[in-house]
C-alpha positions as a printed NumPy array, in Angstrom:
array([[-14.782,   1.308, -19.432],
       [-11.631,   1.305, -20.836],
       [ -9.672,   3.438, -17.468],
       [-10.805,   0.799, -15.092],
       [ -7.807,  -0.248, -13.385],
       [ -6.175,  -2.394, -10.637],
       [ -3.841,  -1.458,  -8.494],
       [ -2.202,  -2.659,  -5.13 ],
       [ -2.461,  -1.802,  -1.601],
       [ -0.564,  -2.847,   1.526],
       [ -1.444,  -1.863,   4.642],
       [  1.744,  -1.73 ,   6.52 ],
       [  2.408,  -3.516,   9.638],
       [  1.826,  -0.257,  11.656],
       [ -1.557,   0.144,  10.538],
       [ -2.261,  -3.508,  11.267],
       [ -0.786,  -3.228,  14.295],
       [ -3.061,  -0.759,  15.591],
       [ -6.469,  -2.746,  13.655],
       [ -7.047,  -0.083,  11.236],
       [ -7.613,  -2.575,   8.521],
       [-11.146,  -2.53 ,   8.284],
       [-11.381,   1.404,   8.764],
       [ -8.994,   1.875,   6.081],
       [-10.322,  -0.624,   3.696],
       [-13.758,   1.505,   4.148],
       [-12.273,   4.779,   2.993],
       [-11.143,   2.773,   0.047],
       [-14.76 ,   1.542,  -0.836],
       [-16.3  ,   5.132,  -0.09 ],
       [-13.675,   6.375,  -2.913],
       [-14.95 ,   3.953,  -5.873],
       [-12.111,   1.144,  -5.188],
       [-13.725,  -2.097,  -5.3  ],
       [-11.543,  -4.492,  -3.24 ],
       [-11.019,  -7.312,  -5.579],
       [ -8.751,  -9.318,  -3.35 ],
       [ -7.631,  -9.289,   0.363],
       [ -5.248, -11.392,   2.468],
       [ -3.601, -11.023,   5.83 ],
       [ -0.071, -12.18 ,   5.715],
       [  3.451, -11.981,   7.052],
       [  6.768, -11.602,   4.225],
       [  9.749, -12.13 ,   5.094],
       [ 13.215, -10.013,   4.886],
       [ 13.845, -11.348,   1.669],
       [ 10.672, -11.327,   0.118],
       [ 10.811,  -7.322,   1.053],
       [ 14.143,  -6.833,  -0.312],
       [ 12.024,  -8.603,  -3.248],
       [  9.545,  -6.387,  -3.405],
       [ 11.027,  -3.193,  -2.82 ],
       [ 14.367,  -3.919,  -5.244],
       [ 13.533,  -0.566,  -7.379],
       [ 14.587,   1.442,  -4.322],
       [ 17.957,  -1.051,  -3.389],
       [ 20.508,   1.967,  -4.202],
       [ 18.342,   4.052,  -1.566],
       [ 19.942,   4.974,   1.581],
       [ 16.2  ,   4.048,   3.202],
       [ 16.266,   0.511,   1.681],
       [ 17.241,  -1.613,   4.672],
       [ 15.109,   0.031,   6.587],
       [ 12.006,   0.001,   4.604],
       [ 12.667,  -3.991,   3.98 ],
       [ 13.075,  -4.9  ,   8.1  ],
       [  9.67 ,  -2.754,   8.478],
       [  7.603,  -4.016,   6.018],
       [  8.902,  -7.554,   7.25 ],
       [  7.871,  -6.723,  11.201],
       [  4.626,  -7.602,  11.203],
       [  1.372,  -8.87 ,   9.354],
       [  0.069,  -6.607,   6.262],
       [ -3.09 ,  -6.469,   4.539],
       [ -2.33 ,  -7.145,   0.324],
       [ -5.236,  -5.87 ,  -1.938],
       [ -5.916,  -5.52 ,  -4.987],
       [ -7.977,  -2.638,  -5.881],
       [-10.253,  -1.756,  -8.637],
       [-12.04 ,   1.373, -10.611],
       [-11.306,   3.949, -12.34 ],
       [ -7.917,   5.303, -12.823],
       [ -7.486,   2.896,  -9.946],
       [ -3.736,   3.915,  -9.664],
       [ -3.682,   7.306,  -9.171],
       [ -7.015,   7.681,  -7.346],
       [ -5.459,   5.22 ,  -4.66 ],
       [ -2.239,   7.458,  -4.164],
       [ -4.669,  10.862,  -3.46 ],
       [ -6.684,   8.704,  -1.11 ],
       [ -3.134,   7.934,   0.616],
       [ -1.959,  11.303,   0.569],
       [  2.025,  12.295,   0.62 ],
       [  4.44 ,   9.982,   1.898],
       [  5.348,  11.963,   5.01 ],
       [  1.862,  11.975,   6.717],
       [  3.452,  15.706,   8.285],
       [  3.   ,  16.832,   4.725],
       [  0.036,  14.839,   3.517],
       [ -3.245,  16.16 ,   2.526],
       [ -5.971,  16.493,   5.234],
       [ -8.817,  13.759,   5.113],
       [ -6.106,  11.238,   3.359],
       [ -4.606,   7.752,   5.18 ],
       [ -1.414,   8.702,   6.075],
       [ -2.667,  12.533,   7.334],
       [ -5.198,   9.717,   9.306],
       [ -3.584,   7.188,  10.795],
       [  0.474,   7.319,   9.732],
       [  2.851,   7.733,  12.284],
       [  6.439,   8.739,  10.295],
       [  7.367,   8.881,   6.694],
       [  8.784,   5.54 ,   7.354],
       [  5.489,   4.443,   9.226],
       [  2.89 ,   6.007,   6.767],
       [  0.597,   2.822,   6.925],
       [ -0.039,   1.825,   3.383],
       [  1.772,   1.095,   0.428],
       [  0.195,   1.665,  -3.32 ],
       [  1.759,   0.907,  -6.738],
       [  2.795,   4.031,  -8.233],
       [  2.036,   3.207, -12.197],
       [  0.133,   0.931, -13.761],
       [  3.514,  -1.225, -15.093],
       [  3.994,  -1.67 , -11.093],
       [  0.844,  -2.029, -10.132],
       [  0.778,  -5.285, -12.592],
       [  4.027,  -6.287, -11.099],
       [  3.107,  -5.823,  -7.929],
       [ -0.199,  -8.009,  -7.684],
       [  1.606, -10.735,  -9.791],
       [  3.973, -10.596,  -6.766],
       [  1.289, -11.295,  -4.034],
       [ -1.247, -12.631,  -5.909],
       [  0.335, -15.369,  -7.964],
       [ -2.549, -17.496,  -9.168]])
């Protein structure tokens, strides 16, 4: 199966906040994403700023770093096929005012800055992105 893919997922500190974790990790299973990997951790300011360094010209960049640094997140990796792009319709839009009915952030996000989960948005990030959590 040469389109199965990986991809990441965060869910976001509001979404954690609130215990959606399991709930949202369920839609993600009911879709065809196998959850390869799963941890529950906190990142610090910097490690955002890390993470997030493709949007540092943005006028949302401070912002998105001291939120995504506020609380505990879920990291995944996720699996199947065309992992990547089958994770962002399962998100929906990135203002959940605009998303698609029956997605996440429709579901459960609160703002377009609090749209509770994160996914890579190309398969070059994707592989960036889990080498960034997932360093072993």
């Amino acid at each position: 199966m040469s389109n199965l893919e990986q991809t990441l997922s965060i869910i976001k500190p509001d979404a954690v906040e609130r215990n959606l974790g399991e709930e949202i990790k369920k839609i993600f299973l009911n879709n065809n994403l196998k959850i390869l990997q799963s941890k529950k951790i906190q990142i610090t300011k910097d490690e955002a700023a890390e993470f997030y360094k493709v949007h540092q010209s943005k006028p949302f960049y401070n912002a998105l770093c001291s939120y995504l640094s506020s609380g505990p997140i879920i990291v995944m990796i996720l699996e199947g096929k065309n992992a990547v792009l089958l994770n962002r319709q399962i998100m929906g839009s990135t203002d959940p005012k605009l998303a698609e009915e029956n997605t996440i952030r429709k579901k459960f996000g609160i703002s377009i800055d609090k749209n509770s989960v994160h996914g890579s948005d190309s398969l070059e990030n994707a592989q960036a992105e889990i080498k960034f959590f997932f360093k072993n």
